[in-house]
C-alpha positions as CSV (number, residue, x, y, z in Angstrom):
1,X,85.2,89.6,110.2
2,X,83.6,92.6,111.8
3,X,84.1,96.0,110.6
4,X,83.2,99.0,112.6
5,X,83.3,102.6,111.1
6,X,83.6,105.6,113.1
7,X,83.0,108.7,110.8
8,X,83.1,112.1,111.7
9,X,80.0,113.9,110.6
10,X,81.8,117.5,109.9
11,X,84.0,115.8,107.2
12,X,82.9,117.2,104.0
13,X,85.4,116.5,100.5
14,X,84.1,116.8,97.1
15,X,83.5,114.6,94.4
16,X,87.0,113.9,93.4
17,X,88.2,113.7,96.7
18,X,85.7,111.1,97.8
19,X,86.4,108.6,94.2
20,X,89.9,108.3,95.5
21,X,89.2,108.0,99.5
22,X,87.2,105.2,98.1
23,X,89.3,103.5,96.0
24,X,91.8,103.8,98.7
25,X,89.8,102.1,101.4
26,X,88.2,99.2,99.1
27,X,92.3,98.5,98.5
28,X,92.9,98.8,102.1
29,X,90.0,96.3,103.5
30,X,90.1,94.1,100.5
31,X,94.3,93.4,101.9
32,X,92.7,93.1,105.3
33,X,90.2,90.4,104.2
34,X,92.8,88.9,101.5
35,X,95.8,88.9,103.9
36,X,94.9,90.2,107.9
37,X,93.6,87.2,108.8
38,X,95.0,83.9,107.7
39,X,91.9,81.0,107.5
40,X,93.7,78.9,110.9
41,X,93.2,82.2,113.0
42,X,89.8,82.1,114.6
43,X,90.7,84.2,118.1
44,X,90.4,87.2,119.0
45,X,87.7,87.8,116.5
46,X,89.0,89.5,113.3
47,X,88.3,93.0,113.7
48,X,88.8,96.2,111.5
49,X,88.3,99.6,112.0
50,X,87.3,102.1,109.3
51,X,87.9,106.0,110.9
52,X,87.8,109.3,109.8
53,X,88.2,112.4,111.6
54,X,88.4,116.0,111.2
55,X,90.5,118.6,112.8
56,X,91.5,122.0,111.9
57,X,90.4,121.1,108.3
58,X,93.2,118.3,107.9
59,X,91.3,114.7,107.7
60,X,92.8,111.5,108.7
61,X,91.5,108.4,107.5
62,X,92.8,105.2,109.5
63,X,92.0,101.5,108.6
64,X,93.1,99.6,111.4
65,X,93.3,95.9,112.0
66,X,94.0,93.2,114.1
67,X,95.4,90.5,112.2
68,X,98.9,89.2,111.5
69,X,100.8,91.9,110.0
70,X,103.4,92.0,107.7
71,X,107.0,93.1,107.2
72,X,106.9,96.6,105.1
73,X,110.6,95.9,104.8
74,X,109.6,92.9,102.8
75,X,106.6,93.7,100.8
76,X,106.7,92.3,96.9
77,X,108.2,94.5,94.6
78,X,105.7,96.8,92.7
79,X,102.7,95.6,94.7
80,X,100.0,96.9,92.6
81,X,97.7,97.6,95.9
82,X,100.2,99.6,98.2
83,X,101.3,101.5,94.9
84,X,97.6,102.4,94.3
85,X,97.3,103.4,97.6
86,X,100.9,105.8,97.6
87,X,100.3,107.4,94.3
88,X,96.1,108.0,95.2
89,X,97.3,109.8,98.5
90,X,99.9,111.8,97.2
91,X,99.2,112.5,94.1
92,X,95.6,112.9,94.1
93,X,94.9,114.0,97.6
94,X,98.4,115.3,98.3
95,X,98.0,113.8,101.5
96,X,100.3,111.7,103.7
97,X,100.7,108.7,104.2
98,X,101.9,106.1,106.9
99,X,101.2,102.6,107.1
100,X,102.2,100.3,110.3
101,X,102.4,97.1,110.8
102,X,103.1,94.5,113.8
103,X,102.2,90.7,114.5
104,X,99.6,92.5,116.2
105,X,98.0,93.9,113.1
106,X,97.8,96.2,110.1
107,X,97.2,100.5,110.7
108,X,97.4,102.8,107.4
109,X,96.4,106.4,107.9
110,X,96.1,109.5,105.4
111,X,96.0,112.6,106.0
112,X,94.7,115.4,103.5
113,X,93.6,119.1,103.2
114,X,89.6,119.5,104.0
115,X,88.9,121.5,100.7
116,X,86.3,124.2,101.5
117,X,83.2,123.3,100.5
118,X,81.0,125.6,97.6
């Protein structure tokens, strides 16, 4: 599996902010790696991508891959991972969050208040 990261160099958070941003990625790529890409799919290459941007002092993070999907319709009840991942973003970031999902792949994004930097 390759991962590529494409971080924007202006993003600056502080030391709370970047525990949970984080904890909220290692969830997200250890589901890619546990679930993206089942062991019989070998093409296209397994691919995720790890990106954070900036603008007018709201951050998005995305985690974006290309494996199989899943059905967020039919997700286990009380999934310990995605309710990490809800409570972290709006609770701790008070962010927003969206996650899609196709046989195509897997894209979560969060979105959070840049806190001005001391």
């Amino acid at each position: 599996m390759d991962i590529t990261t494409d971080i924007d160099p202006k993003i600056t958070v502080d030391s709370d902010q970047v525990v949970t941003i984080s904890i909220i990625v290692n969830e997200l790529l250890q589901n890619a790696v546990s679930h993206a890409f089942p062991e019989e799919q070998t093409t296209p290459p397994n691919n995720v991508l790890v990106e954070g941007k900036v603008n007018d002092e709201i951050i998005t993070m995305r985690i974006k891959d290309n494996g199989v999907g899943f059905d967020l319709d039919n997700t286990r009840p009380g999934s310990l991972g995605l309710t990490i991942i809800r409570s972290y973003v709006k609770d701790k970031l008070l962010g927003k969050l969206k996650i899609e999902s196709t046989t195509q792949g897997t894209e979560v994004s969060f979105s959070f208040d840049q806190k001005p930097q001391h």
